[in-house]
Short mmCIF file of the C-alpha atoms (twelve columns), coordinates in Angstrom:
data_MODEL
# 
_entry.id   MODEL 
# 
loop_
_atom_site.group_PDB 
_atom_site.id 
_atom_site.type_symbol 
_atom_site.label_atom_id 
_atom_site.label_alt_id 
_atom_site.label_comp_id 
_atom_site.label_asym_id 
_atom_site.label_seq_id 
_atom_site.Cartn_x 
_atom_site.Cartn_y 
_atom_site.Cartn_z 
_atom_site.pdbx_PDB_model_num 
ATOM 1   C CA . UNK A 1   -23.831 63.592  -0.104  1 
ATOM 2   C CA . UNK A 2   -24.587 65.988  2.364   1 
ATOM 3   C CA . UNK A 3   -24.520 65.373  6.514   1 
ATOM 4   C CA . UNK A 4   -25.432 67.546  9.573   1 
ATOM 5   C CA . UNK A 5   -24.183 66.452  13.043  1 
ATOM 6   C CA . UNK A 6   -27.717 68.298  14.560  1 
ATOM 7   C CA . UNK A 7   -31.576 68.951  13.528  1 
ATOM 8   C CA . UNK A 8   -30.569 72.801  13.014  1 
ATOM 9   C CA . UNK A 9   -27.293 72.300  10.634  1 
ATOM 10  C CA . UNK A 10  -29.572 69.724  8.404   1 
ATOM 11  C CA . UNK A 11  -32.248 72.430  8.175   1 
ATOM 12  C CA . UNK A 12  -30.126 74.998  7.115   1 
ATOM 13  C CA . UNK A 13  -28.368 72.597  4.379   1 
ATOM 14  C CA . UNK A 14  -31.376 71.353  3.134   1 
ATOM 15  C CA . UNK A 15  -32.720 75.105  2.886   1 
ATOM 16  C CA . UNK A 16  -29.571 75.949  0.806   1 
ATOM 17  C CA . UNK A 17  -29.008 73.122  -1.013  1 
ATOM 18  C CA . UNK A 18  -32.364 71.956  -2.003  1 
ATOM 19  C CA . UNK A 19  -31.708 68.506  -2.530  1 
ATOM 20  C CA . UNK A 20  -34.163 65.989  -3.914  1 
ATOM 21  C CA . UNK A 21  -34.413 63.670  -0.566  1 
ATOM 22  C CA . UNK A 22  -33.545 63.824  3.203   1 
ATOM 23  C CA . UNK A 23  -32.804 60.834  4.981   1 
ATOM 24  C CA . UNK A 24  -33.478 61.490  8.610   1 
ATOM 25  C CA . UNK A 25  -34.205 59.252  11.750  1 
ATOM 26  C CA . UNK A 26  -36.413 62.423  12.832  1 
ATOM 27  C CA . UNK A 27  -38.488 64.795  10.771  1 
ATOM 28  C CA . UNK A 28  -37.106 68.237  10.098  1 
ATOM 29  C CA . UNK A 29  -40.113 70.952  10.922  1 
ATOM 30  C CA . UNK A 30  -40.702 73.775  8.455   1 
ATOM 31  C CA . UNK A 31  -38.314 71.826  5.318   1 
ATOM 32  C CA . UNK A 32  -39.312 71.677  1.390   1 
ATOM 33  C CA . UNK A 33  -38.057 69.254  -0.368  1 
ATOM 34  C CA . UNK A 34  -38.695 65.194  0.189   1 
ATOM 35  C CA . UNK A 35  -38.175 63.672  3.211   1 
ATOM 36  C CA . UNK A 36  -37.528 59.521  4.261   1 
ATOM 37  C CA . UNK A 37  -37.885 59.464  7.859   1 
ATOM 38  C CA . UNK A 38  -36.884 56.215  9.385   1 
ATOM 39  C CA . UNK A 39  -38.231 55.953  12.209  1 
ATOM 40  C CA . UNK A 40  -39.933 52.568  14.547  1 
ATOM 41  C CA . UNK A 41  -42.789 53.912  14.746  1 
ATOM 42  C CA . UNK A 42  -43.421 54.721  11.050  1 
ATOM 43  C CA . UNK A 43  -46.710 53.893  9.638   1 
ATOM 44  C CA . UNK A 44  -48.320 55.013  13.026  1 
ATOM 45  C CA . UNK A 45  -51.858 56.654  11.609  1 
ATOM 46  C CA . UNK A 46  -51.436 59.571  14.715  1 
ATOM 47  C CA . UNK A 47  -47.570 59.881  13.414  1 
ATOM 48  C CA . UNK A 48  -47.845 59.843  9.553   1 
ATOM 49  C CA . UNK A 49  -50.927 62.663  9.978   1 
ATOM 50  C CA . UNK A 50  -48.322 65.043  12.409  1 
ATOM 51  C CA . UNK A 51  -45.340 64.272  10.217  1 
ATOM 52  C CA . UNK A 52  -47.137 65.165  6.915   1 
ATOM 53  C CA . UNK A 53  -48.133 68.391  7.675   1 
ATOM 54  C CA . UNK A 54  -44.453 68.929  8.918   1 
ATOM 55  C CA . UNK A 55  -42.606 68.270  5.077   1 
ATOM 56  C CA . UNK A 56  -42.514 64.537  5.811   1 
ATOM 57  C CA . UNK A 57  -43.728 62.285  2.679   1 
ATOM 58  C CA . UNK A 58  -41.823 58.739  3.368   1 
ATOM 59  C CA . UNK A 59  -42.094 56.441  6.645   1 
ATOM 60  C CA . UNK A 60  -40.048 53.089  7.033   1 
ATOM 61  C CA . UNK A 61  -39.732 51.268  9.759   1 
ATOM 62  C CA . UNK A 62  -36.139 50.804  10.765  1 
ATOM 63  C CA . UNK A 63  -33.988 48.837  8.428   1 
ATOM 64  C CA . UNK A 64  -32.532 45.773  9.410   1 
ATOM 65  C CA . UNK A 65  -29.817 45.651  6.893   1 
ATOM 66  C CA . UNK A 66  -28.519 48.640  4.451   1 
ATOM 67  C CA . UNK A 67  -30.079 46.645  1.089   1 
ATOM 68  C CA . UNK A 68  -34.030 46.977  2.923   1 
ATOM 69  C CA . UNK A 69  -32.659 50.916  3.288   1 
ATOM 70  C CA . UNK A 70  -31.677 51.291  -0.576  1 
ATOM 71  C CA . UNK A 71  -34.991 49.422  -1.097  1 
ATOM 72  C CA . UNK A 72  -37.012 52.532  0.530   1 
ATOM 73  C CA . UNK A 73  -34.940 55.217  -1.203  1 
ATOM 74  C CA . UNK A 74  -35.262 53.961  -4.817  1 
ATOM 75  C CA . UNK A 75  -38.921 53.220  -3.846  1 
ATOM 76  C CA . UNK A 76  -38.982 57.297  -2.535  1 
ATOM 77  C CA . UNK A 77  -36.897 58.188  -5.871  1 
ATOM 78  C CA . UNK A 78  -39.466 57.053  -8.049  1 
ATOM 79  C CA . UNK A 79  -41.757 59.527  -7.283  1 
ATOM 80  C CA . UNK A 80  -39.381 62.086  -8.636  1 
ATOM 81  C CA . UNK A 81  -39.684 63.273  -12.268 1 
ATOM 82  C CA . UNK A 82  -37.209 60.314  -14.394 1 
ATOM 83  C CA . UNK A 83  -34.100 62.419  -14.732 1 
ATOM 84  C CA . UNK A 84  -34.051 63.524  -11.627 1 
ATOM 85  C CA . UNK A 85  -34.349 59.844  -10.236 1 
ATOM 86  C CA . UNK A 86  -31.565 58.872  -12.870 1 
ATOM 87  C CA . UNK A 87  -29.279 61.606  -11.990 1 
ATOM 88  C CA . UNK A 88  -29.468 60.959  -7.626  1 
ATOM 89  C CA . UNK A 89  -30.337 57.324  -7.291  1 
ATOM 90  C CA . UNK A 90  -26.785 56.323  -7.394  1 
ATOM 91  C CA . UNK A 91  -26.118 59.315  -5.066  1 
ATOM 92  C CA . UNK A 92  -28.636 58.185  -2.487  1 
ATOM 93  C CA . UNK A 93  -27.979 54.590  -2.413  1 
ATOM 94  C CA . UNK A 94  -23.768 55.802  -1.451  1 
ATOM 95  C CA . UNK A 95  -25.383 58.189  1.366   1 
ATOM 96  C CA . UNK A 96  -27.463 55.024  2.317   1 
ATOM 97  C CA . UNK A 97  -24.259 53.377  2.671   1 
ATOM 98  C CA . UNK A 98  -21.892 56.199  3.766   1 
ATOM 99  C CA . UNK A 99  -25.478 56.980  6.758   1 
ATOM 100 C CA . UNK A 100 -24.810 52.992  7.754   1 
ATOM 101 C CA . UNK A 101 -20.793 52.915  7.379   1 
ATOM 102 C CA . UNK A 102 -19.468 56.363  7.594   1 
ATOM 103 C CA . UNK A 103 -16.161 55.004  6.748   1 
ATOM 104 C CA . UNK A 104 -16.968 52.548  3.312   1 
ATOM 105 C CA . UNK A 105 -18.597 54.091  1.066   1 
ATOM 106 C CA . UNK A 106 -20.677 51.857  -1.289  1 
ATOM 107 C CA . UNK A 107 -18.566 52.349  -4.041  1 
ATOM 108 C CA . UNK A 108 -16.021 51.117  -2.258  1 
ATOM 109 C CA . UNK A 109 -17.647 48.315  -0.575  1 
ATOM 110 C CA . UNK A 110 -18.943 47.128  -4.284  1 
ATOM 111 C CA . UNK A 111 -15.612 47.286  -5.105  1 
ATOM 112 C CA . UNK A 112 -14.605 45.217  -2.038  1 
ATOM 113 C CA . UNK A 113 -17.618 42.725  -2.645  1 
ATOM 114 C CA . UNK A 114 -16.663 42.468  -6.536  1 
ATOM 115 C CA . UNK A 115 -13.017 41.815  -4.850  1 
ATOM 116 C CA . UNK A 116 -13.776 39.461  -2.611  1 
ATOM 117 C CA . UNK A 117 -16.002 37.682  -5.305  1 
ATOM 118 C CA . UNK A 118 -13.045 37.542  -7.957  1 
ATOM 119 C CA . UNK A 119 -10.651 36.258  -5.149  1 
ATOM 120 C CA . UNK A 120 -13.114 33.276  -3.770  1 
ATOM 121 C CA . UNK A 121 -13.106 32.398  -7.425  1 
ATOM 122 C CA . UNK A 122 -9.441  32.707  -8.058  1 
ATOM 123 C CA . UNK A 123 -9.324  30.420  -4.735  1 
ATOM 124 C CA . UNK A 124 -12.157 28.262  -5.972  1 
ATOM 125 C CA . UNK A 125 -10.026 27.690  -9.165  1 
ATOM 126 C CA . UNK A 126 -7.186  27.121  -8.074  1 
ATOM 127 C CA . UNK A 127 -8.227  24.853  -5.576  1 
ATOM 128 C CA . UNK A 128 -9.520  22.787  -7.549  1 
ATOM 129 C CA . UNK A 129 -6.401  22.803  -10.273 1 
ATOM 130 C CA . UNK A 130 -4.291  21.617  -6.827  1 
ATOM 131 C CA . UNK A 131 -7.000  18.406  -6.098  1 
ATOM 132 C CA . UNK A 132 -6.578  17.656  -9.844  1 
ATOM 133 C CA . UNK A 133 -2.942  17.896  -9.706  1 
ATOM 134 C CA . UNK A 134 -3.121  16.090  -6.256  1 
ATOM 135 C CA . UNK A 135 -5.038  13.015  -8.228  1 
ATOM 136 C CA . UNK A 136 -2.395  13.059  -10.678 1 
ATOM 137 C CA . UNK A 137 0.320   12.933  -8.329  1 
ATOM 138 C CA . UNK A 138 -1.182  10.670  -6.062  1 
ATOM 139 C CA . UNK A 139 -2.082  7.926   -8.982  1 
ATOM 140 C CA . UNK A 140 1.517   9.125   -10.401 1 
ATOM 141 C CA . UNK A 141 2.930   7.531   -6.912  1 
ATOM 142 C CA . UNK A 142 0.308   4.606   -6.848  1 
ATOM 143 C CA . UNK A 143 1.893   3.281   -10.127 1 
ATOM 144 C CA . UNK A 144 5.316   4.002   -9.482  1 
ATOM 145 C CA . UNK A 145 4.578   1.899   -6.227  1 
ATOM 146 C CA . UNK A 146 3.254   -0.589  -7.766  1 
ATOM 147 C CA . UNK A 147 5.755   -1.005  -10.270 1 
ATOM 148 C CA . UNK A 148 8.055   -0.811  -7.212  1 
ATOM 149 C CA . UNK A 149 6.392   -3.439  -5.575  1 
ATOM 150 C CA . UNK A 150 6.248   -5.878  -9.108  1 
ATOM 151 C CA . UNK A 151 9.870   -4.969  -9.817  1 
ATOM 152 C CA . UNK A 152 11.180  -6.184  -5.788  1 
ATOM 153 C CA . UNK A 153 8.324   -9.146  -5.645  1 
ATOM 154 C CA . UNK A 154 10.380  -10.516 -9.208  1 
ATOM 155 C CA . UNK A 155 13.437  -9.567  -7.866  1 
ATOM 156 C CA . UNK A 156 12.889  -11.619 -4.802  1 
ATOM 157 C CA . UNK A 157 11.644  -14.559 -7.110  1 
ATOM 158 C CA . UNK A 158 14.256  -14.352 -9.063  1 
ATOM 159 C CA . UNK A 159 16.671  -14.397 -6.123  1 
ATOM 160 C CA . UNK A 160 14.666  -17.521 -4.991  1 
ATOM 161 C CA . UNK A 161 15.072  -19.350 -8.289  1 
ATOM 162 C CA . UNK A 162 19.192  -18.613 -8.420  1 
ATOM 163 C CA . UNK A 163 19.310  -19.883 -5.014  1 
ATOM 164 C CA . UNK A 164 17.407  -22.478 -5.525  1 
ATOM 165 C CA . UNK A 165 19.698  -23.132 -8.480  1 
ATOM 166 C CA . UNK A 166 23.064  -22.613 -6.636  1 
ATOM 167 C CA . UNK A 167 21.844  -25.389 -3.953  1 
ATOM 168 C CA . UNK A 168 19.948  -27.728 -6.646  1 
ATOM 169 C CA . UNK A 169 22.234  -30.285 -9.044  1 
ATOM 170 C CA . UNK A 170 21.153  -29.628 -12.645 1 
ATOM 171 C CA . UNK A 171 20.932  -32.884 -14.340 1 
ATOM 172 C CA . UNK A 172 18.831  -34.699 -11.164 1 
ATOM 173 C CA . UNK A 173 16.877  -31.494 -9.840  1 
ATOM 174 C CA . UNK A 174 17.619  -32.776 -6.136  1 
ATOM 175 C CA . UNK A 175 19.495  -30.663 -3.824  1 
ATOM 176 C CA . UNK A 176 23.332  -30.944 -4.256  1 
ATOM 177 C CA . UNK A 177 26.492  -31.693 -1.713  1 
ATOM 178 C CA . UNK A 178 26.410  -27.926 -1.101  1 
ATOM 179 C CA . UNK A 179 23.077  -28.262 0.102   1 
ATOM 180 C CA . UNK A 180 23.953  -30.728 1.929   1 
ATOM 181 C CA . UNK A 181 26.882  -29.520 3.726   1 
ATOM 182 C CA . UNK A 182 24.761  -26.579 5.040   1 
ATOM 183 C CA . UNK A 183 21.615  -28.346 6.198   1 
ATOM 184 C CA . UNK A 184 23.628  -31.346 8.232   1 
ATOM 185 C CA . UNK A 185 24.877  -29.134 10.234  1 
ATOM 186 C CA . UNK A 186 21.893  -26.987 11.061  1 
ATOM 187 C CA . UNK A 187 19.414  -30.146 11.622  1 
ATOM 188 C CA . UNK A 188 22.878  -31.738 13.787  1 
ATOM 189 C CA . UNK A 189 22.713  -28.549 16.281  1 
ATOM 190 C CA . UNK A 190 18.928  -29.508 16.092  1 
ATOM 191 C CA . UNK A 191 18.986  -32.859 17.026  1 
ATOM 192 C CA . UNK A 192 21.775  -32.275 19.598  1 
ATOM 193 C CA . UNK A 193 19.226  -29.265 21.285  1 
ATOM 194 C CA . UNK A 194 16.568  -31.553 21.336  1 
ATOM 195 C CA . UNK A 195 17.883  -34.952 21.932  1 
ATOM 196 C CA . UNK A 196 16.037  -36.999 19.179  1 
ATOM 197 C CA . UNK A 197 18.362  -38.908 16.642  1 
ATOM 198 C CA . UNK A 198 18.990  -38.367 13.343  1 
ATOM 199 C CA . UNK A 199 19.398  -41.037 10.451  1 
ATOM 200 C CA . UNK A 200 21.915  -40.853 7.392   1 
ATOM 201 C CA . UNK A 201 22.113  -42.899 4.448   1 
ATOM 202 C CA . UNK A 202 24.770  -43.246 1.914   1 
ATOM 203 C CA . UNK A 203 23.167  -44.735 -1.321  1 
ATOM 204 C CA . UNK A 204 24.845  -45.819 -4.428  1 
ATOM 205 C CA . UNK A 205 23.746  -46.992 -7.940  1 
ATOM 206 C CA . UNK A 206 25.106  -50.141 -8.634  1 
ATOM 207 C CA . UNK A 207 26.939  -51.407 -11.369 1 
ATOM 208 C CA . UNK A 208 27.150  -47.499 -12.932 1 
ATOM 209 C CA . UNK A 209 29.999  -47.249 -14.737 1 
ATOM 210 C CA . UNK A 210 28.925  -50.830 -16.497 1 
ATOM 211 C CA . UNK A 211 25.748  -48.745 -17.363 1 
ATOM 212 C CA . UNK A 212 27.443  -45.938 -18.732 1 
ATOM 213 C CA . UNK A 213 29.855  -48.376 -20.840 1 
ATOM 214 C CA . UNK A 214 26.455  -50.796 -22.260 1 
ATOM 215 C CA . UNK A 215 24.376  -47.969 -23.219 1 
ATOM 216 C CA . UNK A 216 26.106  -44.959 -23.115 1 
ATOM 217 C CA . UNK A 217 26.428  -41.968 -20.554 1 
ATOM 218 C CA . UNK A 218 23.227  -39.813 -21.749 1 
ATOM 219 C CA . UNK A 219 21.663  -43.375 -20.622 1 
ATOM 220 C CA . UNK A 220 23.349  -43.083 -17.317 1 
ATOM 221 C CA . UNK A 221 22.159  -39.754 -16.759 1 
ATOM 222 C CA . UNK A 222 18.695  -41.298 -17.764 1 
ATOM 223 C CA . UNK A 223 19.123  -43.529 -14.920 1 
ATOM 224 C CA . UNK A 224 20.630  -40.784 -12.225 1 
ATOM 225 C CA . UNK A 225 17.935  -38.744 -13.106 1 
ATOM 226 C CA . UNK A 226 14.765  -41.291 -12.238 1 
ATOM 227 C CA . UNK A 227 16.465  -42.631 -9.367  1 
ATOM 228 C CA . UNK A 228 17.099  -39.325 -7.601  1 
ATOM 229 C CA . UNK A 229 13.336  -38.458 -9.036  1 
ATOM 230 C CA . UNK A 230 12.171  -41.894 -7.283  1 
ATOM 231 C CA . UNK A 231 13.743  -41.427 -3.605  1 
ATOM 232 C CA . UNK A 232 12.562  -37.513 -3.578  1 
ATOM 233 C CA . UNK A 233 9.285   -38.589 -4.281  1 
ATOM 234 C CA . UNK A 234 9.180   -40.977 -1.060  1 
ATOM 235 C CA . UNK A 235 11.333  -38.309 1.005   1 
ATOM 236 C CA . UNK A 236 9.459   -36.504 3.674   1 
ATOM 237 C CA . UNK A 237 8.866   -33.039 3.854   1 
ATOM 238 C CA . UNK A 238 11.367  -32.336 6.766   1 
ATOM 239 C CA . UNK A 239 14.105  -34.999 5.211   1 
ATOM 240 C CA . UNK A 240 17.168  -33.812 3.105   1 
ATOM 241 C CA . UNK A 241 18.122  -35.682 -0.285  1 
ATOM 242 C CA . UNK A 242 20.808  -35.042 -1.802  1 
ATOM 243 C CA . UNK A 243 23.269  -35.943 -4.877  1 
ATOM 244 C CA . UNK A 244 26.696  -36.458 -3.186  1 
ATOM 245 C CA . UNK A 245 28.012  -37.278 -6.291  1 
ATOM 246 C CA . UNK A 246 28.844  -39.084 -9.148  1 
ATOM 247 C CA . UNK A 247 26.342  -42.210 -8.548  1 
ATOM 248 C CA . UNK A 248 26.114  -41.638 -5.067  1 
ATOM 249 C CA . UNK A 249 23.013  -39.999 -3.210  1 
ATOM 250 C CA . UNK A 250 22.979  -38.979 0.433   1 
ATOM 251 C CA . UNK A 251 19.817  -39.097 2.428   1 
ATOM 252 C CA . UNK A 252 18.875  -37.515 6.274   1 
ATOM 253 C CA . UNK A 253 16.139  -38.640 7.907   1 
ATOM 254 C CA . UNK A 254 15.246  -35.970 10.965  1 
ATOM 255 C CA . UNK A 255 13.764  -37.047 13.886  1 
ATOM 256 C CA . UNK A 256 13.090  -40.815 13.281  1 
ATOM 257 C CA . UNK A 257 14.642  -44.194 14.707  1 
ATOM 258 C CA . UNK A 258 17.308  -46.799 13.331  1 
ATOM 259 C CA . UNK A 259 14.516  -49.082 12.685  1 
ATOM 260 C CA . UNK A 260 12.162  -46.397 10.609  1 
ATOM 261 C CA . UNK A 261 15.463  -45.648 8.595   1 
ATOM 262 C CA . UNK A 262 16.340  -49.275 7.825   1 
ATOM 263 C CA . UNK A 263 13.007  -49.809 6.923   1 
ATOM 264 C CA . UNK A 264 13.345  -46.470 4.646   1 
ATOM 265 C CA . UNK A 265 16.249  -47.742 3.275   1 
ATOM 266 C CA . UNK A 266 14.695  -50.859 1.933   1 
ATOM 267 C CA . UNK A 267 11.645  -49.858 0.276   1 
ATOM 268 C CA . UNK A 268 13.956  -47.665 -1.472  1 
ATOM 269 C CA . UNK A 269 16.315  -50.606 -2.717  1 
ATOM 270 C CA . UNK A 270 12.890  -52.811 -3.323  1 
ATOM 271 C CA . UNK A 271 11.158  -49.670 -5.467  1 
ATOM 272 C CA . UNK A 272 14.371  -48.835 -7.262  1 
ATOM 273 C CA . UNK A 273 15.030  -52.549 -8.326  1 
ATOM 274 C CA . UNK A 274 10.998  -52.605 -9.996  1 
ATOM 275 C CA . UNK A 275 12.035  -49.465 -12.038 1 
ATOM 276 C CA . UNK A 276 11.395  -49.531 -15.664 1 
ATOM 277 C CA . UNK A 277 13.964  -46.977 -16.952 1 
ATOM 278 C CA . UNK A 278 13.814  -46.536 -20.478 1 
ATOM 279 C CA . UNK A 279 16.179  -44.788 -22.907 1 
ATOM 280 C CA . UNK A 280 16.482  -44.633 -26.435 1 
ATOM 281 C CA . UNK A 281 13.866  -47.263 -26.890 1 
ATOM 282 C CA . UNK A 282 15.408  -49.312 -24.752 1 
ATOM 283 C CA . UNK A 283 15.127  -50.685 -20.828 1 
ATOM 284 C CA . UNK A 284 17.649  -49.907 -18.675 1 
ATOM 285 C CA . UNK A 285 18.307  -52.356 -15.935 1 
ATOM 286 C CA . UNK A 286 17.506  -53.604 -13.804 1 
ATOM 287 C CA . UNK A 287 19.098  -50.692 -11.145 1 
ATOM 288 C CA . UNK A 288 20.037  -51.947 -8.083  1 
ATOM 289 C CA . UNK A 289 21.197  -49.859 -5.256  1 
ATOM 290 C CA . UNK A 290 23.654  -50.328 -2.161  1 
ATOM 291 C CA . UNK A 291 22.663  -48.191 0.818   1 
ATOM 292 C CA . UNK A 292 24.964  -47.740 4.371   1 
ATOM 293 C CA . UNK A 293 22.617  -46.563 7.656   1 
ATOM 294 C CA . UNK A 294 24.078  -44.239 10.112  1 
ATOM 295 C CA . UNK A 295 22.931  -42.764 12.934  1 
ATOM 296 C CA . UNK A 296 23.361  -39.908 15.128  1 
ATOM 297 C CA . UNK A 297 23.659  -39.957 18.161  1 
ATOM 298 C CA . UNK A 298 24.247  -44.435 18.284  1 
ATOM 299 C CA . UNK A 299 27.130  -44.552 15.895  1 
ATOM 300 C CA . UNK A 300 28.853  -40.975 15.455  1 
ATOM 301 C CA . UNK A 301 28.155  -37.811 17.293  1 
ATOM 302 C CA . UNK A 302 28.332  -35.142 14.718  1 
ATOM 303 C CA . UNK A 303 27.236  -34.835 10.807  1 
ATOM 304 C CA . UNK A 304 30.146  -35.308 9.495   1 
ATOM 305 C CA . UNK A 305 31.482  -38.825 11.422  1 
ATOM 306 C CA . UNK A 306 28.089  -39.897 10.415  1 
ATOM 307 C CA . UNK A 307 28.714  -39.457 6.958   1 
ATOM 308 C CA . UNK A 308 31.440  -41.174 7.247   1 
ATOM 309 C CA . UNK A 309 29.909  -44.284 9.117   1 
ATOM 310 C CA . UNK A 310 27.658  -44.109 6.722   1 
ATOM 311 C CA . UNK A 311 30.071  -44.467 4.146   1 
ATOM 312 C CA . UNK A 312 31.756  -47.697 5.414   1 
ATOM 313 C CA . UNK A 313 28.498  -49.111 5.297   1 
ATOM 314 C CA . UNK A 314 28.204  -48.971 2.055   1 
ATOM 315 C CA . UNK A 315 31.581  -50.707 1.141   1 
ATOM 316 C CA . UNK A 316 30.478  -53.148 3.402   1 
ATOM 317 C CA . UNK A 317 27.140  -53.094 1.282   1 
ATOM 318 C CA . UNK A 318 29.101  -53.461 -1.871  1 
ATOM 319 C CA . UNK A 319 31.788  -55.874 -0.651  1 
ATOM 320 C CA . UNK A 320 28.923  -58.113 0.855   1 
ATOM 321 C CA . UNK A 321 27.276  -58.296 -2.879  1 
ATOM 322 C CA . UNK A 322 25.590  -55.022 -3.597  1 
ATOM 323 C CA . UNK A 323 21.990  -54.742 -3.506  1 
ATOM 324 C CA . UNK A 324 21.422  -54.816 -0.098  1 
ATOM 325 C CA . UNK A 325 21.452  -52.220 2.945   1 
ATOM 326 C CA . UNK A 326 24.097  -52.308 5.967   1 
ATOM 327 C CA . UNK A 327 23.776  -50.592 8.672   1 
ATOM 328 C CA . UNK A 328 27.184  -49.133 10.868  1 
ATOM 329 C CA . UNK A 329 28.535  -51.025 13.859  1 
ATOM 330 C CA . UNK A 330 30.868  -47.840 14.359  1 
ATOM 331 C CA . UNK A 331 31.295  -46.754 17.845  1 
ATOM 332 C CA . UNK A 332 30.535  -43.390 18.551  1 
ATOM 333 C CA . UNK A 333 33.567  -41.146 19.799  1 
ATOM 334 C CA . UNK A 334 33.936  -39.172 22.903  1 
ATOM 335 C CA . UNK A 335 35.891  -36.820 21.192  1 
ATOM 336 C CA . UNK A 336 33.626  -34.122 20.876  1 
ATOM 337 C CA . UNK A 337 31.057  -35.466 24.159  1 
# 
């Protein structure tokens, strides 16, 4: 490609060189060879008649982009003879490019464009390898925390079932004296904090080691086991029953009155007594029980002296005949008022 800064230098090339097609915003007077003029006022009848008899042969109107310029120089090229177009077209369409961008040629901005092209696919690709590895990963960590989540919810439930078995007696299934020991004093504080009483019973099967001696101890446990079974089944929801041990149960009645506990106490003795226990093929019975009433704040002031209260009780039960409830006469300390 050739270029002339001024009207007079592109005359003089174009004289010397001879070359197949001038592109040219203005038309170069006394010129052989092919001129493209672009110009805005090409296709003017008054313009193309002056211009023609000056060398001009090809009007466009101004390009608006350098691919409607390449379009009006192959169009101009295909007038020449074939080889001629062969040989130049590639030479015009870089002067189109080099006219519009002095400083990228079009070889270079193909290059660029083919560039560009293989590096939005490269990014393309490998954009979408990352979302597919992302998916992996991300269902990857949605298992593992799911597993996570199965392996701590049977954790917890097996944490729940050995403490339920450390605070549960195995041959009754009711809570045991541990059990016990911790809840009295939680629901004492309670009681004390909100000034209503609290009951406790002392019960004891009757006649056990007689039982055990007739019919043998698996028919003992027989009857431990559907007595405690019995008096859970009537305990309230907020209540604590417990095996104290041995043959002896201990039940606390929250937030009730001595007469709702006595009452308790002998619907337990009457419901026990009806009891069909059956071992071996054979009835056990009939199981009578002996129950001592306690109750906090009227005859002890803490868990533990109601216990015992409790416990007196139920001598008194047993002395007096068994099969009957007491209830304390103890006087409550001022110890610990």
């Amino acid at each position: 490609m050739l270029e002339a800064p001024s009207r007079d230098q592109a005359r003089e090339i174009a004289r010397a060189e001879k070359p197949d097609l001038v592109l040219t915003d203005v038309p170069l007077p006394d010129m052989d060879g092919r001129q493209l003029v672009v110009d805005p006022d090409a296709g003017r009848p008054q313009t193309v008649v002056r211009e023609r008899a000056r060398g001009v042969q090809y009007f466009v109107h101004e390009p608006e982009t350098p691919e409607s310029l390449i379009g009006a120089i192959d169009a101009a090229l295909a007038a020449l003879p074939p080889a001629v177009g062969e040989q130049n077209a590639r030479r015009a369409t870089d002067s189109v490019h080099s006219a519009v961008h002095p400083n990228a040629p079009a070889s270079r901005l193909r290059r660029r464009l083919t560039d560009l092209e293989d590096v939005n696919h490269e990014l393309s690709k490998r954009l979408d390898e990352t979302v597919e590895q992302l998916a992996i990963a991300r269902s990857a960590l949605q298992e593992e925390v799911e597993k996570r989540i199965w392996a701590e919810t049977e954790l917890t439930h097996a944490n729940l079932q050995l403490r339920d078995r450390a605070v549960r007696d195995a041959l009754t299934g009711v809570h045991n004296r541990g059990y016990l020991e911790e809840s009295l004093a939680r629901e004492e504080a309670r009681a004390r904090r909100s000034g209503l009483p609290l009951g406790v019973m002392m019960i004891d099967i009757d006649h056990f080691k007689r039982i055990n001696d007739t019919y043998g101890h698996p028919a003992g446990d027989a009857v431990l086991r559907a007595v405690g079974q019995y008096v859970m089944a009537l305990t309230r929801g907020e209540d604590i029953f417990c095996r104290y041990g041995g043959e002896e149960f201990v039940l606390i009645m929250i937030d009730t009155t001595a007469r709702a506990v006595w009452e308790r106490a002998e619907a337990l003795r009457a419901g026990v007594q009806a009891l069909a226990i059956e071992h071996d093929g054979r009835t056990i019975g009939p199981i009578t029980l002996s129950i001592g009433v306690a109750m906090i704040p009227d005859h002890a002031r803490d868990g533990q002296a109601a216990l015992k209260a409790a416990d007196a009780a139920l001598y008194r039960a047993k002395q007096g005949g068994r099969n009957r409830v007491v209830a304390s006469d103890a006087v409550p300390s001022d110890v610990n008022t």
